[in-house]
C-alpha positions as CSV (number, residue, x, y, z in Angstrom):
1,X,-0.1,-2.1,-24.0
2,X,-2.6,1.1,-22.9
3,X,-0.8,3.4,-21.0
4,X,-3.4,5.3,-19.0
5,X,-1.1,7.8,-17.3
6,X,2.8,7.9,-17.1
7,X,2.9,6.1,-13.6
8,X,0.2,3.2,-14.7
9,X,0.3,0.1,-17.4
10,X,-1.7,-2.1,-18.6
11,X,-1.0,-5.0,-20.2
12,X,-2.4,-9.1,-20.9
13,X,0.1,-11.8,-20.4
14,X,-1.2,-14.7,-22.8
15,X,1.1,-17.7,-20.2
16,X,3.0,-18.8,-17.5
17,X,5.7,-18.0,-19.1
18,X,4.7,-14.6,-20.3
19,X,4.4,-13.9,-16.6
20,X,7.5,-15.1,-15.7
21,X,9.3,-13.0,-18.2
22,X,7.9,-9.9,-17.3
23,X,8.8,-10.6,-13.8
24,X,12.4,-11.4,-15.3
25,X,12.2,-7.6,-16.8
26,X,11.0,-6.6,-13.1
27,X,13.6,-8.1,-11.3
28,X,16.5,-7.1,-13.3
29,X,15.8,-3.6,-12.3
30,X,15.0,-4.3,-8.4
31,X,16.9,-2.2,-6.1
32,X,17.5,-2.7,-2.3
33,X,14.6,-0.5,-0.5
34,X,12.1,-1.6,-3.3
35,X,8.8,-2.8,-2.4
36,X,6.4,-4.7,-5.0
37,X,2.8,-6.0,-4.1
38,X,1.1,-8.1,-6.1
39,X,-2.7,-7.5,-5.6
40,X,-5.2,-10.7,-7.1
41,X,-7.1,-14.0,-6.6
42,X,-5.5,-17.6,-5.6
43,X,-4.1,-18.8,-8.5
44,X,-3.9,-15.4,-10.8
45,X,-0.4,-15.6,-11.3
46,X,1.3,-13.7,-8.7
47,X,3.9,-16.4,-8.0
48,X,4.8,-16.9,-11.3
49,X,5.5,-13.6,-11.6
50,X,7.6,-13.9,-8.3
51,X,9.4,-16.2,-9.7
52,X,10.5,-14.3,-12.8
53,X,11.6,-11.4,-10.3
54,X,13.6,-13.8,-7.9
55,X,15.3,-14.8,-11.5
56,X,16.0,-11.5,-12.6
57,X,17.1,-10.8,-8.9
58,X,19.7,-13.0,-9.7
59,X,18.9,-15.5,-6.8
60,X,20.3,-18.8,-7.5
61,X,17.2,-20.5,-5.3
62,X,14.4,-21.7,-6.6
63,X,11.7,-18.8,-5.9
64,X,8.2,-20.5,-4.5
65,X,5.0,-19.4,-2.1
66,X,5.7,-18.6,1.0
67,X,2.3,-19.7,1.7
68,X,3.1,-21.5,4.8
69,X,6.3,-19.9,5.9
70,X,5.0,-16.5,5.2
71,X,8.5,-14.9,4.0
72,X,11.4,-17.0,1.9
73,X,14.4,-15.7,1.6
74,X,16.4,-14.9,-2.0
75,X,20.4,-13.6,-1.9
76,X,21.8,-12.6,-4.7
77,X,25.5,-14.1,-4.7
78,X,27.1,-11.0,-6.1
79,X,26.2,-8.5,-3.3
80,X,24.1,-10.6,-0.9
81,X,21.8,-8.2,-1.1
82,X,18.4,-9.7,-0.5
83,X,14.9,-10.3,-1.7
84,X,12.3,-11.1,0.2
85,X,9.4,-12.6,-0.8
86,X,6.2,-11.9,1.9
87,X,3.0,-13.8,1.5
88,X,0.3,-12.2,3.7
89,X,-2.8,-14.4,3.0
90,X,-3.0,-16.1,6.8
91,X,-1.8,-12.5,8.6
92,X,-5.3,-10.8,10.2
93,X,-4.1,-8.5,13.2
94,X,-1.5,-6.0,13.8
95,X,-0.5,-8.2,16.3
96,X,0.4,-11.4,13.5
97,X,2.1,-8.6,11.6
98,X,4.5,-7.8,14.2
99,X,4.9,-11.3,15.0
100,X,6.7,-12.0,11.8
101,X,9.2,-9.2,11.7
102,X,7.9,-7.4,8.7
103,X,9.6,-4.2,9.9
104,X,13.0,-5.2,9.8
105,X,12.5,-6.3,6.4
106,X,10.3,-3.4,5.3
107,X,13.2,-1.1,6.9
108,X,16.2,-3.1,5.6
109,X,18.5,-3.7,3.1
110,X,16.9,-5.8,0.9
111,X,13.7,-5.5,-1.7
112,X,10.7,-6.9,-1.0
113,X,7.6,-8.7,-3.1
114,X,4.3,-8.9,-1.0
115,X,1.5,-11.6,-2.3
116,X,-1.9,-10.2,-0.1
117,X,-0.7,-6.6,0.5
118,X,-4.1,-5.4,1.1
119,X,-3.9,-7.6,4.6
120,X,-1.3,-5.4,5.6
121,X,-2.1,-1.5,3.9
122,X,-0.7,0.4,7.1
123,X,2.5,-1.3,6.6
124,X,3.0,-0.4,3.4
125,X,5.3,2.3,1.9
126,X,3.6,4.9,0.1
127,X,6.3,4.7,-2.6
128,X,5.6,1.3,-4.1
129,X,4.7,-0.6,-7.3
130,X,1.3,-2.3,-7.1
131,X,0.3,-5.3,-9.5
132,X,-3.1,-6.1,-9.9
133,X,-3.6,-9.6,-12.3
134,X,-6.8,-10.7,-13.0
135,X,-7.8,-14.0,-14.2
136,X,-9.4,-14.2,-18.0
137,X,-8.8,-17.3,-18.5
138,X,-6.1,-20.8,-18.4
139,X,-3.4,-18.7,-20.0
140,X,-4.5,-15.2,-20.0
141,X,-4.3,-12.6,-17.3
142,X,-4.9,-8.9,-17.3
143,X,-1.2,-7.2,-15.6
144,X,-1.9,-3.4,-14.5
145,X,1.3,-1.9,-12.7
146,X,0.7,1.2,-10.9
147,X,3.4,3.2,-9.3
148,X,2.9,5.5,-6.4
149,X,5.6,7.5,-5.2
150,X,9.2,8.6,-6.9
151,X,11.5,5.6,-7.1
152,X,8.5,3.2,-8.0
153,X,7.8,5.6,-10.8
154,X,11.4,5.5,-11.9
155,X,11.6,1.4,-11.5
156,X,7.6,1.3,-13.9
157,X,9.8,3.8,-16.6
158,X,12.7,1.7,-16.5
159,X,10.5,-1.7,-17.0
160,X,8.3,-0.4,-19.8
161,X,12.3,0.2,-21.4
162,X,13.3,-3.1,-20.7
163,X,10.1,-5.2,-21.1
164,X,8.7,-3.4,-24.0
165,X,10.8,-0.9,-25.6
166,X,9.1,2.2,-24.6
């Protein structure tokens, strides 16, 4: 697990259910106004990993793409607080962006987890944790967490804690 500077880690997940753990770790530490984007290829892993956060969360859905609807929905039953779970593959304009709300989420009271942030950079807080995962192979992905302003520094110090121990 190379540490490359105190707001970056690296790290391989060897399964599914390595991923999904970590985004367990992730989620348990999510805090309304928090924004996660997961950066990488169809099928690197992204989802699973969203589907660890919505668990750690503590949503009692079933976290899956939003491929088609763009944003699910996740409340957590002991606050209602939400998280929102943004897939951005199919948005190309400024003018789809708007379409779909993204500033009353981005501006609410809930956390968010973006799939295809790149497709919308300018909407993006500058204080966020990006995940890059990178296919090695069937099991294996390369996890590197970068975080880029104050609280998403806090929130990568507080998972390498309560992932790893450090």
């Amino acid at each position: 697990m190379p540490i490359l500077d105190p707001n970056t880690l690296d790290f391989i997940s060897s399964s599914t259910d390595q991923t999904v753990r970590l985004g367990l770790r992730l989620g348990e530490l999510l805090q309304p106004g928090d924004m996660v984007c997961l950066y990488g290829d169809l099928g690197a892993g992204k989802t699973a990993l969203s589907r660890g956060v919505g668990r750690g969360w503590g949503t009692a859905l079933r976290v899956t793409s939003p491929t088609f609807t763009i944003i699910n929905e996740y409340p957590r039953p002991k606050d209602k607080a939400v998280l929102y779970h943004l897939d951005c593959y199919r948005l190309e304009t400024d003018m789809d962006v708007e379409t779909v709300g993204l500033e009353d989420i981005f501006y609410g009271q809930g956390a968010v987890i973006i799939e295809w942030p790149e497709n919308i950079e300018s909407w993006l807080s500058v204080d966020r944790l990006a995940i890059h995962i990178k296919y090695l192979n069937d099991t294996r992905r390369t996890m590197q967490f970068k975080a880029t302003g104050p609280r998403s520094e806090q929130l990568l110090d507080d998972f390498k804690r309560n992932a790893f121990g450090v």
